[in-house]
C-alpha positions as CSV (number, residue, x, y, z in Angstrom):
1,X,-9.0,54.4,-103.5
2,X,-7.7,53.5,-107.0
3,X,-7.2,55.5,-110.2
4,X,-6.8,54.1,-113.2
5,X,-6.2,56.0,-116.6
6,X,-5.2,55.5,-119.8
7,X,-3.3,58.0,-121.5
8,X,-1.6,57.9,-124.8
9,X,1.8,58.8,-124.2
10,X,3.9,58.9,-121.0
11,X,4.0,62.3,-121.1
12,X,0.5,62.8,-120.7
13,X,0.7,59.9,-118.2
14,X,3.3,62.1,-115.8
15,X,1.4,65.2,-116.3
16,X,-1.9,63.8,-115.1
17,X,0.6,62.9,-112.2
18,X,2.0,65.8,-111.1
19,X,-1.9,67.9,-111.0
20,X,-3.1,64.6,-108.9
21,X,0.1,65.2,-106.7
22,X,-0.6,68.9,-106.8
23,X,-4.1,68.4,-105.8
24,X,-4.1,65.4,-103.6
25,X,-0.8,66.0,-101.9
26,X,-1.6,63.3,-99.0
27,X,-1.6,60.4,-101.4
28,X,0.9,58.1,-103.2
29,X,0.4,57.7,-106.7
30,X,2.1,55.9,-108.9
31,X,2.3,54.8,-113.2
32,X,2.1,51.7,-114.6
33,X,2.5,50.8,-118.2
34,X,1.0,48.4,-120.3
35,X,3.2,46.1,-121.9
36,X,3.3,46.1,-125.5
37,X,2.6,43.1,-127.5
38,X,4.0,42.0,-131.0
39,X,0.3,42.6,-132.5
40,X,0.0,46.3,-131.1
């Protein structure tokens, strides 16, 4: 299975996380950041 969200700041990113780590406790998950362009 793959999750894929889009948050606005990391902070949301690692909070989103830590209640899929809390809830799904048998998977891996991990966070992957876009990276930014010179027109963003």
């Amino acid at each position: 299975m793959v999750n894929i969200g889009r948050y606005r700041s990391r902070s949301d990113a690692e909070g989103h996380l830590k209640w899929w780590r809390r809830n799904v406790p048998d998977a891996q998950f991990e966070i992957i950041f876009d990276v930014p362009t010179g027109s963003q």
